[in-house]
C-alpha positions, 0 to 999 in steps of 0.5 A: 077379449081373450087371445083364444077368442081372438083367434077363432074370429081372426080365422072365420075372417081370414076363412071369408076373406079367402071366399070374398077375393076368390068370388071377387076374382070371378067376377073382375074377369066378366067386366072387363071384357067386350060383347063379343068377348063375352059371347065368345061368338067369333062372327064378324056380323052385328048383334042384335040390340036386344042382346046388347041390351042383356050382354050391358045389364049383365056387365052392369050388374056384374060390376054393381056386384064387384063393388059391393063385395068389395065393400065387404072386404073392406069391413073384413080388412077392418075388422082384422086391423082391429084385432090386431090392435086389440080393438076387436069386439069393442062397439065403436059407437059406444065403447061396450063389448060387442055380443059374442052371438052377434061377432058369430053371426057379423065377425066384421061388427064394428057396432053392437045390436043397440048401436047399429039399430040407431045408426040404421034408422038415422039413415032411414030417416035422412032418406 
C-alpha cells in the first residue's frame, strides 16, 4: 500500500480513535456513581424500587455500553499497530490486500470480505 494511503487511513483512525475515547469518557462518569449520585436527589428518604430498578439497568446498560466501545478501541489500536509496521491492508486470514472500498468503510479491517464471511458463519455455526 502506498505511504500516501497509509496516512489518509492512519488519520480516519486517529479521527475515530478521538470520538471513541471522548464518548468513552462520558460513559465511565455514569458507572461509577450511586443511586443517589446519579439522581442528584439530595434527600435522606428511601427511593422507591422501581426506580432502583430503572437507575440498575441503566448503569448496567451504560457499562455493557463501555465495554463494547472498548472493544472497538481496541481494534482501532490494532488496526494503527499495523500500520506502522506495515501490515495495514494485509487480510489476516489469507494474506491478500484487503479492498480499499472495504478499509473506507471498516479502517480497522483486519480480514477481507471472503474471509470475514467464513469467520461469521464459523461462529453462526458453533452457536
Amino acid at each position: 500500500m502506498k505511504k500516501k494511503d497509509l496516512q489518509k487511513y492512519e488519520k480516519l483512525l486517529l479521527v475515530k480513535r478521538t470520538a471513541v475515547l471522548e464518548e468513552l469518557g462520558l460513559k465511565k462518569s455514569s458507572l461509577g456513581s450511586t443511586i443517589k449520585d446519579a439522581s442528584g436527589d439530595l434527600s435522606l428518604y428511601s427511593y422507591h424500587m422501581a426506580d432502583q430498578g430503572t437507575d440498575a439497568m441503566e448503569r448496567e446498560k451504560s457499562f455493557y455500553f463501555a465495554s463494547k466501545t472498548g472493544r472497538f478501541l481496541y481494534h482501532i489500536d490494532e488496526a494503527l499497530r499495523r500500520i506502522n509496521n506495515n501490515t495495514y491492508g494485509i487480510c489476516q486470514g489469507c494474506g491478500k490486500e484487503i479492498n480499499p472500498e472495504r478499509l473506507e468503510a471498516v479502517p480497522h479491517a483486519r480480514l477481507c470480505i471472503a474471509c470475514k464471511e467464513k469467520e461469521e458463519q464459523r461462529e453462526t455455526r458453533e452457536r
